[in-house]
C-alpha positions as CSV (number, residue, x, y, z in Angstrom):
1,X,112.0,104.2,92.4
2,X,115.2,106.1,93.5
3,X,112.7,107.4,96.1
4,X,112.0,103.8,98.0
5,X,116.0,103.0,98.0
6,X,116.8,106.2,99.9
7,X,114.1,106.3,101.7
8,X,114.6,103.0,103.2
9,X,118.3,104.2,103.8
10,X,117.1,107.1,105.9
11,X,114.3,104.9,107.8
12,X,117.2,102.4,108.8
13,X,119.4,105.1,110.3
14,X,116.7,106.9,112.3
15,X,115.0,103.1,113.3
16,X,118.3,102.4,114.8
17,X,118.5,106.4,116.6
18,X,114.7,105.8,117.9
19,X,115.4,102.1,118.6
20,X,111.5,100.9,120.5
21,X,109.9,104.1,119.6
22,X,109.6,103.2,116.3
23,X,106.9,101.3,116.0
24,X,107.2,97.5,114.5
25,X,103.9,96.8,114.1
26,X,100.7,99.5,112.9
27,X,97.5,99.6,115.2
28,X,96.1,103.2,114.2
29,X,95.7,106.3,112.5
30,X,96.4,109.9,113.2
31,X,95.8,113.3,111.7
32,X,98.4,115.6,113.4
33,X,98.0,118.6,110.9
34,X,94.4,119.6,109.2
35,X,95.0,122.7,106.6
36,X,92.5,124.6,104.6
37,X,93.5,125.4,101.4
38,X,92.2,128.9,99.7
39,X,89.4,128.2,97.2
40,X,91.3,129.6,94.5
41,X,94.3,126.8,94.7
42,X,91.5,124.5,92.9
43,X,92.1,121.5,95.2
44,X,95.2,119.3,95.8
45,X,96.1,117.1,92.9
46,X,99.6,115.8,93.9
47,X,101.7,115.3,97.1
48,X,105.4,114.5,97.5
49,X,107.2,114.2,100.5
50,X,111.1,115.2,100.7
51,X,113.1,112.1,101.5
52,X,113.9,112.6,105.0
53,X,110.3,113.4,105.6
54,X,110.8,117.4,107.3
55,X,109.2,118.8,103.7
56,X,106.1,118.2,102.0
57,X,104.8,119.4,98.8
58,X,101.8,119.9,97.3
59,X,100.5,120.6,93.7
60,X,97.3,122.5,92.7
61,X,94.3,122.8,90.5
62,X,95.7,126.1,89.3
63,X,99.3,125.3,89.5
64,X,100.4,126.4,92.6
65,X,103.1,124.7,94.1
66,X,103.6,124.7,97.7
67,X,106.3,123.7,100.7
68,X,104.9,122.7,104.4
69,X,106.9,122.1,107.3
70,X,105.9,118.8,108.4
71,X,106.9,119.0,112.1
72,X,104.8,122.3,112.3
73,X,102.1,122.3,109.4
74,X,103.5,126.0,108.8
75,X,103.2,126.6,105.0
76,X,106.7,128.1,103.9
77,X,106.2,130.9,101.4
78,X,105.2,129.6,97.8
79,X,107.4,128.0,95.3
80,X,105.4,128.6,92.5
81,X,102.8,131.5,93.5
82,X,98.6,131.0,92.5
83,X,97.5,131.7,89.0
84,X,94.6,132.8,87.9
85,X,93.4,130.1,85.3
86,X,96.3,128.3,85.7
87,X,96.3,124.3,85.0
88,X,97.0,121.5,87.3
89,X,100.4,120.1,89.0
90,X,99.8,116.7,88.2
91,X,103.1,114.8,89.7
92,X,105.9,116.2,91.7
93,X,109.5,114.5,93.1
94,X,112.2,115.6,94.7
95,X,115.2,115.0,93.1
96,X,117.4,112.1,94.2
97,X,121.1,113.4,93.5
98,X,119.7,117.2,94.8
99,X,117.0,117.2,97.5
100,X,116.9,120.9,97.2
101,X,115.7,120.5,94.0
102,X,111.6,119.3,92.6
103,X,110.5,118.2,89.2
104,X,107.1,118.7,88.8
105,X,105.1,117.5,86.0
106,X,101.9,119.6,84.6
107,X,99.0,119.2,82.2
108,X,100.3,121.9,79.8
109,X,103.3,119.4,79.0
110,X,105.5,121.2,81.3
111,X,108.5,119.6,83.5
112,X,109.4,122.6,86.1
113,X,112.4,122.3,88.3
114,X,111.8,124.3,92.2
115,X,114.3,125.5,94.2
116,X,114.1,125.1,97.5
117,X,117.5,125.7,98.5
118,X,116.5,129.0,100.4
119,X,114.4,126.4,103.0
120,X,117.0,124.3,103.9
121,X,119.6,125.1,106.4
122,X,121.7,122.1,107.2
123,X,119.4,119.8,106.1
124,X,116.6,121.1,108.2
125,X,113.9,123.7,107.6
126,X,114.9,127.0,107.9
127,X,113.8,129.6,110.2
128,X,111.3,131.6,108.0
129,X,112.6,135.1,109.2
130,X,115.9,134.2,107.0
131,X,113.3,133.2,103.8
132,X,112.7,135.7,101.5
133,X,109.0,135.6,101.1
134,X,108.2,138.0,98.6
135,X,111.3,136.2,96.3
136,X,109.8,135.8,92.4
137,X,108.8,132.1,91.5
138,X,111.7,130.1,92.7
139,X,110.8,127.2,89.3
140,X,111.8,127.7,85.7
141,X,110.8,125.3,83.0
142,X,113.4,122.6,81.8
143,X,111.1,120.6,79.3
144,X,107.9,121.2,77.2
145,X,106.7,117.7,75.7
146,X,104.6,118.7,72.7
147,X,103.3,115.8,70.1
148,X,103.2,118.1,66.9
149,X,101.3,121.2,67.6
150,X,99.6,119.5,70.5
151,X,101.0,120.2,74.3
152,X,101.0,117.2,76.1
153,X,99.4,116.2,80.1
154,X,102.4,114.9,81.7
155,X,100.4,112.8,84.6
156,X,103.2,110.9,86.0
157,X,107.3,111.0,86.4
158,X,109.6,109.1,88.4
159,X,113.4,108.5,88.8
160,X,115.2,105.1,88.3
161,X,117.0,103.8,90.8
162,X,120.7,104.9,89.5
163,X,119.5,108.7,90.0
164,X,120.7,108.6,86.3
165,X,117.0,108.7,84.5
166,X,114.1,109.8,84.6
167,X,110.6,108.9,82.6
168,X,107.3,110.9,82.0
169,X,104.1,109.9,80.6
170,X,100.6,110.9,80.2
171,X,97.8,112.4,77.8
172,X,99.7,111.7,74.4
173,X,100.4,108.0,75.0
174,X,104.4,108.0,75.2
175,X,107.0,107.3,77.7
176,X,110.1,109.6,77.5
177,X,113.1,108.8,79.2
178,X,115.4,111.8,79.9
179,X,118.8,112.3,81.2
180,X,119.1,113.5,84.9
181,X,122.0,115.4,84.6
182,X,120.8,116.8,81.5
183,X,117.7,117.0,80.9
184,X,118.0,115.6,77.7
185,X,115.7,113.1,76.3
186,X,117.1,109.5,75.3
187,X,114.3,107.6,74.2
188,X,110.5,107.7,73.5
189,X,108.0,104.8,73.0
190,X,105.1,105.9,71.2
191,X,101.7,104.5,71.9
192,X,99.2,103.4,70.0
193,X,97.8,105.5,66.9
194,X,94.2,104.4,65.8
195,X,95.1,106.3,62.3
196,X,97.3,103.9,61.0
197,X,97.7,100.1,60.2
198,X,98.0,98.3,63.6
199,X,100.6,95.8,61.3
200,X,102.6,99.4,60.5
201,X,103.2,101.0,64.0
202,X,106.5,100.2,65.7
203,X,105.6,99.9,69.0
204,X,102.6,97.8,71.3
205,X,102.7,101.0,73.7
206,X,100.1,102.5,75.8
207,X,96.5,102.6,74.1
208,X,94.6,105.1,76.3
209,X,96.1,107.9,79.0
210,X,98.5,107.0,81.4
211,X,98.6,108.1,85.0
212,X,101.1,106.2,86.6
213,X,104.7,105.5,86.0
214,X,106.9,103.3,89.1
215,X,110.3,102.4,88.1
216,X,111.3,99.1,89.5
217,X,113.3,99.3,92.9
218,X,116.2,97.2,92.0
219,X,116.0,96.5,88.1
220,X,117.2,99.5,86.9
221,X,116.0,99.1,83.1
222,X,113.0,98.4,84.2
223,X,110.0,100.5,85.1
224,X,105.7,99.7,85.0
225,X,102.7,102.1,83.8
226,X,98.5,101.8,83.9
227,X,96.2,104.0,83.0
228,X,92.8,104.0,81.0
229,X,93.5,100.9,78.7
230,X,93.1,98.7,82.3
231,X,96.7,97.3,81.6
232,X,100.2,97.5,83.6
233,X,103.1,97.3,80.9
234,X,106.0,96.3,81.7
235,X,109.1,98.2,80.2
236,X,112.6,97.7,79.2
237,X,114.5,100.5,78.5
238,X,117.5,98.1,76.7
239,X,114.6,96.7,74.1
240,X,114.1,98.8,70.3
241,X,110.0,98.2,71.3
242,X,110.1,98.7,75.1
243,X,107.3,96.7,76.5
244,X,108.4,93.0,77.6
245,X,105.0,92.2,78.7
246,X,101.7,93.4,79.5
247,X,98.9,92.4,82.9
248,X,95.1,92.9,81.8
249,X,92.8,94.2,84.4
250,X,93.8,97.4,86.4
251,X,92.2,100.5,85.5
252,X,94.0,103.3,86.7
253,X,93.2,107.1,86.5
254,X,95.8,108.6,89.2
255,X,98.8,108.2,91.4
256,X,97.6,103.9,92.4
257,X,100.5,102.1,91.3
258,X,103.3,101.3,93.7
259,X,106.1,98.9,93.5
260,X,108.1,97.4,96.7
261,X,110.1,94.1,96.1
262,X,108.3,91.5,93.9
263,X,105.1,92.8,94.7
264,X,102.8,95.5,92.5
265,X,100.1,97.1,94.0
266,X,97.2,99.1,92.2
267,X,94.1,101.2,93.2
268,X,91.3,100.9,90.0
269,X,88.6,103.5,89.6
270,X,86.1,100.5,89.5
271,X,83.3,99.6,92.2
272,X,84.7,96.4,93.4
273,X,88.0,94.4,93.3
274,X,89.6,98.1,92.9
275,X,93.1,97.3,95.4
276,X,94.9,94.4,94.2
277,X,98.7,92.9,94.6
278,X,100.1,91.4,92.0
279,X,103.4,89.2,91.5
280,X,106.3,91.2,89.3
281,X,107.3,87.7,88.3
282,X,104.0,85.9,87.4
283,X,103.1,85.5,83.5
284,X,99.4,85.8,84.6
285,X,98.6,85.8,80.3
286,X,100.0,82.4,80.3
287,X,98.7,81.1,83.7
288,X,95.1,82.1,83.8
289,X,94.6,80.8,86.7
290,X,96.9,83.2,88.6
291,X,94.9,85.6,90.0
292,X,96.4,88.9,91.9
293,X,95.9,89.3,95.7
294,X,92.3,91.4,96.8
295,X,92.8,93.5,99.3
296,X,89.4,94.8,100.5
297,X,88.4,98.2,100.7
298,X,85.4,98.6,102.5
299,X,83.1,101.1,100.8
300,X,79.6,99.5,101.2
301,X,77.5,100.4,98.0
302,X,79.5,103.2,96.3
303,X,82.4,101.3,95.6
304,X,85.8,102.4,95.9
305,X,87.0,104.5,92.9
306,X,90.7,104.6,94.0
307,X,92.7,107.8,92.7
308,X,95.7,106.8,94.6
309,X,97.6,103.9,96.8
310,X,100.6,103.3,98.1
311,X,102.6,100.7,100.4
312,X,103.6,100.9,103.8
313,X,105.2,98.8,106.2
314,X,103.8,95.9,108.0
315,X,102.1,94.8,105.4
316,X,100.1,97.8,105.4
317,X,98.6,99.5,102.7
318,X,97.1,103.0,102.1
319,X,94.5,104.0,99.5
320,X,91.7,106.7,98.8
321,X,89.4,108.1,96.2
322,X,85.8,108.8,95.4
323,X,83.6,106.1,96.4
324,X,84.1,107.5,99.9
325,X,85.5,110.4,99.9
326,X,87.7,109.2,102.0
327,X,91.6,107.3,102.5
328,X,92.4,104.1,104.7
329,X,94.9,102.5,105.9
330,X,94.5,98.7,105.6
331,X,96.7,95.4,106.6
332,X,96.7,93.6,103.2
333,X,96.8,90.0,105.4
334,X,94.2,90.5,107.3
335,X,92.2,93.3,106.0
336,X,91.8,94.8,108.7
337,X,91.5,98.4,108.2
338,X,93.5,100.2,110.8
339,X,92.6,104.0,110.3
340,X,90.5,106.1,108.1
341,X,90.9,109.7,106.8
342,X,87.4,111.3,106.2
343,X,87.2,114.3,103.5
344,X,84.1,116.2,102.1
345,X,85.5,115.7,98.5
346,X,87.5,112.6,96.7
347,X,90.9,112.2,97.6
348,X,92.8,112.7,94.7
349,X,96.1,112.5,96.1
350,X,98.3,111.1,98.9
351,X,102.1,110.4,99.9
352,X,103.8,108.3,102.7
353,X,107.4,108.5,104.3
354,X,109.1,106.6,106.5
355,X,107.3,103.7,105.8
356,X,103.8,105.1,106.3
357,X,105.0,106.1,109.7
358,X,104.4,109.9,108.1
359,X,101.9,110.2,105.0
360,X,99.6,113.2,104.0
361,X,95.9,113.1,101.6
362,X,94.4,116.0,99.6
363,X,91.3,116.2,98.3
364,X,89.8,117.8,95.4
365,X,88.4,120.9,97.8
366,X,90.2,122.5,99.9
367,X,91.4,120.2,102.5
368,X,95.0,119.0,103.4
369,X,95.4,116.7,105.9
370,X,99.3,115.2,107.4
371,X,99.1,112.1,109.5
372,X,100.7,108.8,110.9
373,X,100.6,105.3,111.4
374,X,101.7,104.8,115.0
């Protein structure tokens, strides 16, 4: 979670520049930018916004990787250009210690790094007559993550909050941790192997997929992942076996796991109870009577199916998937849902800045949309 301690950094600094324009308190939603993607780019399947909010990136169904201009909605010329049968971008994050610089994570086991150096120009977008637009791919590959003969699906990846780390998981059931600097990999918890004596394998790890990976704000050993087996693990990178402990119920299949103080929240692909809050510090295997907080979603009799959620300020959370094809923005006191985003395919991804102030959602189409909570 390098990304929530610098981007609070930044918000600070530009709350105290905008002083009462920057809203204190959320009453509604707005789309300021509606994009239609080519058919080809196989629909949006991961977002990342740069840390000071003027860049957003967006990963494809045929691994395409592109840059917007977020005070425009001009697309800047393509990172990684569109492939014919090419495989999804499943994760993307700009790099803490190098903002001119994305990871991004796809299903062929691939970790790329983009360079978007050429963009920036004093840390704002560049005019696009100095880009060069027909430059080659501006990405090379850094990492392969293979299990054997077998290529892994890296679905998630995220930085710690020391810039020092980073950790991947997905398809094959480990977590590898990697060296920023290097690139290097340090550890690997291995998940759970239905061939072999349960009393024999060496770690509890991950039973099923996993699709999302947060590590925690201000603990920097520690970092959470969900996925298929509807549990959130908790990790510690100091322990031989990883896992300290483990909270049953979530069932996550995509970007819906966030992390902001004390507070977890997840979006499950289920039809009711799907946007919960849970407390970091509660043993809720011990205390059964702890329950996590429900945050309603309102999707009548479809359900919710959450792909993806995320905090925001004031108490504000924002979620989407494919019970309604659809993203909202919703107070998590009240339940009041302030805003909604309305595609004509499930929302697969989404990403906020600035505290939700900016966020954009992509659906599995063609549509892009860039917005804010004012």
């Amino acid at each position: 979670m390098a990304r929530r301690r610098l981007e609070l950094a930044i918000q600070a600094g530009q709350s105290i520049a905008k002083g009462k324009e920057y809203p204190e308190k959320f009453s509604r939603v707005s789309v300021d930018h509606n994009i239609t993607l080519e058919k080809e780019v196989g629909g949006v399947y991961s977002l990342q916004y740069s840390f000071d909010g003027k860049f957003l990136a967006i990963g494809c169904g045929n691994g395409t990787i592109r840059l917007f201009d977020t005070a425009t909605g001009v697309k800047l010329p393509d990172i990684r250009k569109s492939r014919y049968g090419g495989f999804p971008i499943m994760c993307l994050r700009f790099h803490p210690k190098n903002p001119s610089i994305i990871y991004a994570g796809t299903s062929e086991g691939q970790i790329l790094s983009c360079d978007i150096s050429d963009f920036v120009h004093d840390g704002s977008p560049h005019d696009l007559q100095h880009v060069q637009s027909d430059k080659d791919e501006r990405w090379h590959e850094i990492i392969r993550e293979r299990k054997g003969s077998a290529k892994n699906e890296i679905n998630c990846l995220d930085f710690d909050y020391t810039y020092t780390r980073y950790a991947t998981a997905g398809k094959d059931l480990s977590i590898r941790i990697y060296d920023a600097a290097t690139n290097q990999e340090l550890s690997e918890y291995t998940g759970y192997d239905n061939t072999k004596d349960p009393t024999e394998q060496q770690f509890s790890g991950c039973a099923q997929r996993v699709f999302a990976l947060r590590w925690h704000p201000e603990h920097d050993d520690v970092f959470i992942t969900g996925g298929w087996d509807r549990q959130l693990k908790i990790w510690d990178s100091r322990n031989h076996d990883g896992v300290r402990r483990t909270i049953h119920g979530p069932h996550i299949c995509g970007d819906a796991l966030d992390l902001k103080g004390n507070k977890i929240l997840t979006g499950s692909y289920v039809g009711k109870d799907a946007l919960q809050i849970w407390n970091y510090s509660t043993d809720y295997a011990t205390d059964r009577k702890q329950r996590p907080q429900e945050v309603h979603f309102p999707a009548g009799e479809k359900g919710p199916f959450l792909y993806a959620a995320q905090f925001c300020d004031n108490n504000v959370v924002l979620a989407g998937g494919s019970g309604t094809n659809s993203a909202k923005a919703i107070n998590s006191e009240t339940n009041e849902v302030l805003g909604e985003v309305k595609f004509d395919h499930p929302v697969q991804a989404l990403d906020t800045v600035w505290g939700g102030r900016l966020f954009a959602v992509g659906d599995g189409g063609r549509s892009l949309k860039m917005c804010s909570l004012k």
